[in-house]
C-alpha positions in Angstrom: 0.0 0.0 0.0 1.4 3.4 -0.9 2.0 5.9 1.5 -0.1 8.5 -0.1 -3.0 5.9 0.5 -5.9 7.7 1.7 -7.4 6.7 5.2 -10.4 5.1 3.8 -8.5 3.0 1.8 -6.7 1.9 4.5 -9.4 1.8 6.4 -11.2 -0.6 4.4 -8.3 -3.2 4.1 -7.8 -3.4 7.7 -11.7 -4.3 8.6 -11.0 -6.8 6.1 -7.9 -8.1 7.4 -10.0 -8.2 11.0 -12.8 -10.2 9.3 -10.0 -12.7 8.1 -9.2 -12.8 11.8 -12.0 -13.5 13.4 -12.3 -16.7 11.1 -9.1 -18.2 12.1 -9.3 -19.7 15.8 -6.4 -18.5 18.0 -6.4 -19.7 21.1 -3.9 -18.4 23.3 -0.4 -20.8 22.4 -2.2 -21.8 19.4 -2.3 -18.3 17.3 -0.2 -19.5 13.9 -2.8 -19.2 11.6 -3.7 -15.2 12.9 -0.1 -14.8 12.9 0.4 -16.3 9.2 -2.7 -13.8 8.2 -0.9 -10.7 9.6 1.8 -11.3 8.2 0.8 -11.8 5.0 -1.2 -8.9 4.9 1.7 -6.7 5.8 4.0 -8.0 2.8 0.7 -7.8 0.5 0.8 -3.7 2.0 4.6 -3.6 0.9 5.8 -3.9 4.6 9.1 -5.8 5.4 7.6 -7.6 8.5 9.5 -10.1 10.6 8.4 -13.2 12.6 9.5 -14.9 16.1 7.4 -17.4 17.0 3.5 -16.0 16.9 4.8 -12.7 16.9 5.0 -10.3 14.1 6.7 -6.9 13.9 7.7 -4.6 11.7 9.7 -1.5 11.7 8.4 2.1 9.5 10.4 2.6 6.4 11.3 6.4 7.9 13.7 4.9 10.7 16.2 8.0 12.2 18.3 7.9 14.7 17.9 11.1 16.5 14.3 10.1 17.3 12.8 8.5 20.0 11.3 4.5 19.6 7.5 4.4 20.3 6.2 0.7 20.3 2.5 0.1 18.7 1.2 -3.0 20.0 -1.7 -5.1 20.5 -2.8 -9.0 20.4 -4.1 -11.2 18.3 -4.9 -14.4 20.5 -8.2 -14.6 22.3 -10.1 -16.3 25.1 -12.1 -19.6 23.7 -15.8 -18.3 23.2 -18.2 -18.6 26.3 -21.4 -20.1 27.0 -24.6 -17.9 25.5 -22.9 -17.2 21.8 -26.1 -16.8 19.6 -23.9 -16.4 16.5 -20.8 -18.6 15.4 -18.1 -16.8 17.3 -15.3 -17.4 13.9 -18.1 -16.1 11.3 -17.7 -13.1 11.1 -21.1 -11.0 11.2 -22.0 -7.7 10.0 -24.9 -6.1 11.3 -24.9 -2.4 10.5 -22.4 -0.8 11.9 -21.4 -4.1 14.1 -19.4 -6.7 13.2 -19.9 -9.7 15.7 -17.2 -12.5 16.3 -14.8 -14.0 18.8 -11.7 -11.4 19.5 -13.4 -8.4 17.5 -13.4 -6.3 20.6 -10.2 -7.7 22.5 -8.5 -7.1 20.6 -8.9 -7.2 16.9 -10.6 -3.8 16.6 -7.3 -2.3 18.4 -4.7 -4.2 16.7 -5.9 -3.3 13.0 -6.8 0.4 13.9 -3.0 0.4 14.8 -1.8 -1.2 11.6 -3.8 1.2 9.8 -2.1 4.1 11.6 1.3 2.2 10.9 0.4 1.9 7.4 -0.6 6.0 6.6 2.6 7.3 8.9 5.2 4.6 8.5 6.9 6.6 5.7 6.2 10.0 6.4 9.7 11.5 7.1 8.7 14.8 9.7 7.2 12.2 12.1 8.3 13.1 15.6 9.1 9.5 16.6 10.0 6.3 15.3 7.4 3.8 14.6 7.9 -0.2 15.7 4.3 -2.4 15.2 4.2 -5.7 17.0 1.1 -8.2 16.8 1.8 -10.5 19.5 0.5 -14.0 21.1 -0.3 -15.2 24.4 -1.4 -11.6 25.9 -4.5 -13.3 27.5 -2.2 -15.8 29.4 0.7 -13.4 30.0 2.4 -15.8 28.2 6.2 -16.0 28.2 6.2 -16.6 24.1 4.2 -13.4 23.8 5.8 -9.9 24.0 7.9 -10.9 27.2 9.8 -13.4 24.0 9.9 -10.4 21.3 11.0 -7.5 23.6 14.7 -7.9 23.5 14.9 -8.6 19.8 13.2 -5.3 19.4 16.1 -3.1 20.5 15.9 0.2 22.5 11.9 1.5 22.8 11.1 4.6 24.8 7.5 4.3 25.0 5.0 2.1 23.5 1.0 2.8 22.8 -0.8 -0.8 23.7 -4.3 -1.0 22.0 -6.7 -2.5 24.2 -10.1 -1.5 24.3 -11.0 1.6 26.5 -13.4 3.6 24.2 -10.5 5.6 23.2 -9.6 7.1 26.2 -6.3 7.2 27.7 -5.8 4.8 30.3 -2.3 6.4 32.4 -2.4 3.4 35.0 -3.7 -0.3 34.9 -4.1 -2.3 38.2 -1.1 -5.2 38.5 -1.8 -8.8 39.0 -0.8 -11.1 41.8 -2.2 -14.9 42.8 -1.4 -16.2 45.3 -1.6 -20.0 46.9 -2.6 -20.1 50.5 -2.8 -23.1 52.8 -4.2 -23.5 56.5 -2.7 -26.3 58.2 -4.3 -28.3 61.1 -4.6 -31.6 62.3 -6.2 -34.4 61.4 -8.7 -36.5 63.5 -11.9 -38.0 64.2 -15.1 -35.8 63.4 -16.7 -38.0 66.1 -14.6 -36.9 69.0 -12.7 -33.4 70.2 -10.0 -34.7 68.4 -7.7 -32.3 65.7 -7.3 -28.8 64.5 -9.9 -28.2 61.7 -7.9 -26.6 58.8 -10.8 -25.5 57.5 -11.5 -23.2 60.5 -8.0 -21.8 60.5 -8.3 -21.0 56.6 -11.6 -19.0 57.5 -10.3 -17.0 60.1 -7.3 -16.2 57.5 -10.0 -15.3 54.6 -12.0 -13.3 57.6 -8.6 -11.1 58.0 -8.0 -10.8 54.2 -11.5 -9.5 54.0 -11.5 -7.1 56.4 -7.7 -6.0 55.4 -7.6 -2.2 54.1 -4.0 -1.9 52.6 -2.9 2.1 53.7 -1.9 3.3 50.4 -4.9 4.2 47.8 -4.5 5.5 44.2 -6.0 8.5 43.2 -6.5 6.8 40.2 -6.7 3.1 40.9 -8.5 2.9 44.0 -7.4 0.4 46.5 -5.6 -2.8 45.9 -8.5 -5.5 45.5 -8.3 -8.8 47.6 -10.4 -12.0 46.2 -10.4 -15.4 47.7 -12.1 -17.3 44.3 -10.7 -20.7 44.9 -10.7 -23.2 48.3 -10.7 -27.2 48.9 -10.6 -29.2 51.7 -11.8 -32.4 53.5 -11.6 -35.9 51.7 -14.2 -37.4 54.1 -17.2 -36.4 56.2 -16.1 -37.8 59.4 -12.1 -36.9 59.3 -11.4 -33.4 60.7 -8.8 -31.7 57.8 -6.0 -30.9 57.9 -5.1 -29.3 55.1 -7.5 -26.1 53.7 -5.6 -24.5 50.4 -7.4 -21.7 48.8 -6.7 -19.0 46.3 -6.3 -15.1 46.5 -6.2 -13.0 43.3 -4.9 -9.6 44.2 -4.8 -6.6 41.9 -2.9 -4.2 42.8 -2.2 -0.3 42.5 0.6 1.1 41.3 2.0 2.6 45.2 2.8 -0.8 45.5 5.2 -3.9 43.9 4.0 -7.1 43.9 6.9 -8.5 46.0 6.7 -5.8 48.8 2.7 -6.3 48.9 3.0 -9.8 49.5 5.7 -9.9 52.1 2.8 -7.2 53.8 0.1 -10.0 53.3 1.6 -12.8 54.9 2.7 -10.8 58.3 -1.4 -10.3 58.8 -2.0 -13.8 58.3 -1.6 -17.3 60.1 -1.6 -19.6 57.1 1.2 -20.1 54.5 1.0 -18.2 51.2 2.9 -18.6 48.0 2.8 -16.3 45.6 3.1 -17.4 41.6 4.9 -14.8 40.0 6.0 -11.2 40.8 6.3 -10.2 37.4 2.5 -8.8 36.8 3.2 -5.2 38.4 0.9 -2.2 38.1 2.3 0.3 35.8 1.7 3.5 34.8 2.5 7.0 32.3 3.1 10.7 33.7 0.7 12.8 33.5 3.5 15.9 31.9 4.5 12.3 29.3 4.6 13.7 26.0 2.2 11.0 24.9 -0.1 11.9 27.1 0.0 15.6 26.6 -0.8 14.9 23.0 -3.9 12.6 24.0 -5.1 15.4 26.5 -4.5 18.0 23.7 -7.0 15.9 21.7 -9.8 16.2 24.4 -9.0 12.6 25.2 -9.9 11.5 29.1 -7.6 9.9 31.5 -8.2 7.0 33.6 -7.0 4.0 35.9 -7.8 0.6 34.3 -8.5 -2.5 36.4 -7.9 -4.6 34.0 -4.4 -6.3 33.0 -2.7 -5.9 29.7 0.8 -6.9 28.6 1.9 -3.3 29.7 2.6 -5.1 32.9 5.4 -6.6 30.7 7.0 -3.6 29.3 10.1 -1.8 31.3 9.4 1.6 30.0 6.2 4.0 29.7 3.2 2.9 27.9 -0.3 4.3 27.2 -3.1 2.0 26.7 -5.6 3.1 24.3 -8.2 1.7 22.0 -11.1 1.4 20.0 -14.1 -0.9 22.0 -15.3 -0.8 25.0 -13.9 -3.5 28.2 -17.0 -4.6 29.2 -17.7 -6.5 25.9 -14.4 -8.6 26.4 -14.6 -11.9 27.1 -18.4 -12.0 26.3 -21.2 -14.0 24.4 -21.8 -12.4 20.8 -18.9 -10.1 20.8 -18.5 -7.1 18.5 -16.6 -4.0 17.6 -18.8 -1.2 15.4 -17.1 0.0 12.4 -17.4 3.4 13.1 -15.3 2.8 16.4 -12.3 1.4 13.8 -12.7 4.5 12.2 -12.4 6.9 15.1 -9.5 4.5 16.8 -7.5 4.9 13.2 -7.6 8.7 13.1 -6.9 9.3 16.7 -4.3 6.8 16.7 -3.0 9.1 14.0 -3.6 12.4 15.3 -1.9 11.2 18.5 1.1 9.9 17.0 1.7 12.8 14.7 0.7 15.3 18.0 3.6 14.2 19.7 6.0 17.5 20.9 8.7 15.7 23.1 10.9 17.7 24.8 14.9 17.9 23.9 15.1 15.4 27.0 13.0 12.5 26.0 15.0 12.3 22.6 18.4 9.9 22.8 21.7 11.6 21.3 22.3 10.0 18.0 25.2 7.7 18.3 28.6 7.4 16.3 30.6 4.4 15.8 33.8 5.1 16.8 
C-alpha cells in the first residue's frame, strides 16, 4: 500500500484483514494461523515484516536515529468463546455498523486500527518518533512466548501505545496482578470426638482477616488494591477433621505498590502459609506531563485508571493503553466492535502519533561508531 493511500482505503483493508481474523481460531499458544494472516497482509501492504514465533513486527520505512522509539502493540490471540454465543463466534457478522465474532473487541478492533495508523505514517519523514508495530501471542495468558519473548529482539523502545479496548480514552495506570496460593494447616482427627485442628476453620479465620484488610496506600487513580479469595478445597471425608484447607487469593494491585513488597505485607497479617506465583505482573503507569499523554489530553482525550491487566505489565518503560471498543464486551457472548469505532480508533491513533512534541530530553543523542 502506498503511502499516499488515503485513510479510507486503509481503512477498508484493515476491517477486512480483521474479518479474516475472526475466522481463524487463536487460542492463546495456538495463534499460527492469525499470525500467518498478519503477516501476509503486511507483505501484500509492501511492509518488510518479521516473525518470532507467533509474533509479528515490523519497523516504519522512515527509521532515524535522533528520534525516539515508540512501540504500537496489541494482540491477536483470544479467550475460547463462552457459553450464550447466539452467532458462530469465527463467522464473522456484520450487522450495521457491528461486526460480531470472537476477538473483535479484544483485541482485533485495536490491533488493526494500529496497523492502519502504521500503514498511513510509517513513511512520512517529519514524524516526531519512530514507529515499531508488533502483533503478538499469548497476551490473554501473559504468556512467556508473547511480547515478554519479542522485547529484547526489538532493541531500544522509549515508549509504547498498547491498544486494548478503552473507548479511546487514555488509560495512564492499569491495576497489576498477583495470585497467590494459601494453605491453613491443622490436624487431622476424628469428626466423632474433640479430636484435631480443623484446617478448614483456621483457613476461614485467614479469609475473615483478608477480607477485612484495608492496605494504607490508595491510588487516586486506581482505588485500592482489591483482595479475592475465588478458589478453596478441603476435607476428603465427612467424618475426618482436615488438615489441610488451600485456597486462592487474586490480588490486583495499585501502582503505590510492587508485587513483592505487597506480598511480604500480606503474609505478616496472616496465620496460614501463602505462595505467591509470579512477581512479574506489576501495576504500571505513564506521567501525566508524558509527552504521549500531553498529546492525548490535547486531543480532548480523558484519562483513567484501568483495572484490567494488559501486557503493559510486561514492558520496562512507559506505555499508554488506548483503543477502539469498549472493556465490558471482552470476554463476552456475541462479541462485536462497530465500524465506526475502527474509524475513530484509526484517526486518533494518527492524530496522536503525529501530536507528539517531546521535549529535547525524551529524545536519545544519535550515536557514532567510533
Amino acid at each position: 500500500m502506498e503511502a499516499s493511500s488515503s485513510v479510507a482505503t486503509i481503512r477498508e483493508a484493515v476491517i477486512g484483514l480483521l474479518e479474516q481474523l475472526i475466522a481463524i481460531p487463536s487460542f492463546s499458544r495456538e495463534e499460527s494461523g492469525t499470525a500467518d494472516c498478519i503477516e501476509a497482509f503486511l507483505r501484500v501492504h509492501g511492509v518488510a515484516c518479521m516473525r518470532s514465533g507467533n509474533n509479528v513486527w515490523a519497523r516504519a520505512v522512515s527509521w532515524r536515529s535522533d528520534r525516539p522509539t515508540v512501540l504500537l502493540n496489541s494482540h491477536h490471540d483470544t479467550v475460547r468463546p463462552v457459553q450464550g454465543w447466539t452467532k458462530d463466534p469465527f463467522q464473522p457478522t456484520r450487522e450495521g455498523d457491528m461486526l460480531f465474532g470472537l476477538g473483535s473487541n479484544d483485541a482485533g478492533g485495536p490491533l488493526v486500527s494500529l496497523i492502519a495508523a502504521f500503514l498511513r505514517l510509517q513513511a512520512e519523514t517529519d514524524l516526531p518518533v519512530n514507529l515499531l508495530l508488533a502483533a503478538t501471542a499469548e497476551e490473554e495468558i501473559s504468556g512467556a512466548h508473547g511480547i515478554a519473548a519479542l522485547l529484547p529482539q526489538l532493541g531500544h523502545i522509549d515508549y509504547a501505545i498498547v491498544g486494548e479496548p478503552t473507548r479511546m480514552q487514555m488509560a495512564v495506570a492499569e491495576k497489576g496482578l498477583m495470585v497467590v496460593d494459601a494453605e491453613a494447616k491443622g490436624v487431622a482427627g476424628h469428626a466423632a470426638r474433640e479430636e484435631g485442628v480443623n484446617a478448614i476453620y483456621l483457613a476461614m479465620d485467614a479469609i475473615q482477616t483478608i477480607r477485612n484488610l484495608q492496605p494504607e496506600q490508595v491510588s487516586p487513580l486506581l482505588g485500592k488494591v482489591k483482595m479475592s479469595v475465588t478458589q478453596i478445597e478441603a476435607g476428603k471425608q465427612h467424618n475426618v477433621v482436615p488438615d489441610s484447607c488451600r485456597f486462592v487469593i487474586d490480588i490486583r494491585t495499585n501502582e503505590l505498590y510492587q508485587n513483592e513488597a505487597f506480598f511480604k505485607w500480606l503474609q505478616q497479617q496472616v496465620k496460614v502459609t501463602l505462595t505467591p506465583r509470579s512477581f512479574r505482573l506489576n501495576s504500571s503507569r505513564i506521567a501525566m506531563d508524558h509527552p504521549l499523554v500531553q498529546s492525548g489530553l490535547a486531543l480532548g482525550l480523558e484519562a483513567f485508571g484501568s483495572p484490567t491487566l494488559s501486557d503493559q505489565a510486561l514492558m520496562p518503560f512507559p506505555s499508554l493503553k488506548i483503543g477502539c471498543g469498549d472493556s465490558a464486551r471482552s470476554h463476552t457472548a456475541d462479541e462485536y466492535i462497530r465500524l465506526s469505532e475502527i474509524a475513530d480508533g484509526i484517526q486518533t491513533y494518527i492524530q496522536l502519533i503525529r501530536g507528539i512534541a517531546p521535549p529535547s530530553g525524551y529524545f536519545r543523542p544519535i550515536t557514532t561508531s567510533a
